[in-house]
C-alpha positions in Angstrom: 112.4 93.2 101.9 113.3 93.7 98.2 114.3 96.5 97.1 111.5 96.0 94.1 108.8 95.5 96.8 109.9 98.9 98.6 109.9 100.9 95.0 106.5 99.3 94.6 105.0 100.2 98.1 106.1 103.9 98.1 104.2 104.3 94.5 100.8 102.9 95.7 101.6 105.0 98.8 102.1 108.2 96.4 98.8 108.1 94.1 96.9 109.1 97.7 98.5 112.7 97.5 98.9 112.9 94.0 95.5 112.1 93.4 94.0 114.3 96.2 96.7 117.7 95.0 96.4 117.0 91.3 92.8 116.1 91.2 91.2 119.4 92.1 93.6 121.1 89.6 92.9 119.1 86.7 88.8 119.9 87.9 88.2 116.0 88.8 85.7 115.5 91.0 86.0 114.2 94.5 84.4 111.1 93.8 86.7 110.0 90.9 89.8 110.9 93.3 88.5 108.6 96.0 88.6 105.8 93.5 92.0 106.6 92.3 93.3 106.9 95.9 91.3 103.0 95.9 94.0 102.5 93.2 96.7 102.9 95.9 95.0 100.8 98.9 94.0 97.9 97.0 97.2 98.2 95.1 99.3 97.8 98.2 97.5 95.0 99.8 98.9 91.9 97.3 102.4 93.5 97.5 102.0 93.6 101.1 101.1 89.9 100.7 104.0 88.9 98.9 106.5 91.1 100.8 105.7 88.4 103.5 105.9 85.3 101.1 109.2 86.2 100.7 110.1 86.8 104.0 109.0 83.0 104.7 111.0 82.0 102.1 114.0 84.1 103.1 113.6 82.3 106.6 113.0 79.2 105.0 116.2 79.0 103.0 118.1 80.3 106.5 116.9 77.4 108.1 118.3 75.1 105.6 114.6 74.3 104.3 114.9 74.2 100.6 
């Protein structure tokens, strides 16, 4: 895995407990904290997705596959 892709991954994986510490501080309501931890799920799923493109690629080029 890239080391992009890992840097990626541990942000989205962040906004769940920044949003649910920070949220109540700043007076934000619940609601609006559940969509911004959304932020995080839904913005891990396509690197997820590509974290295993390139891992098929990676094997790909192993294996002599162009």
């Amino acid at each position: 895995m890239k080391a992009c892709h890992v840097v990626a991954l541990i942000g989205c994986i962040l906004v769940l407990p920044l949003a649910l510490i920070c949220g109540p501080l700043r007076g934000i309501p619940l609601y609006w904290r559940l969509i911004d931890c959304s932020f995080g799920v839904f913005g891990a799923l396509p690197l997820l997705y590509c974290v295993r493109l390139t891992r098929l690629l990676r094997m790909g080029q192993r294996a002599g596959h162009s």
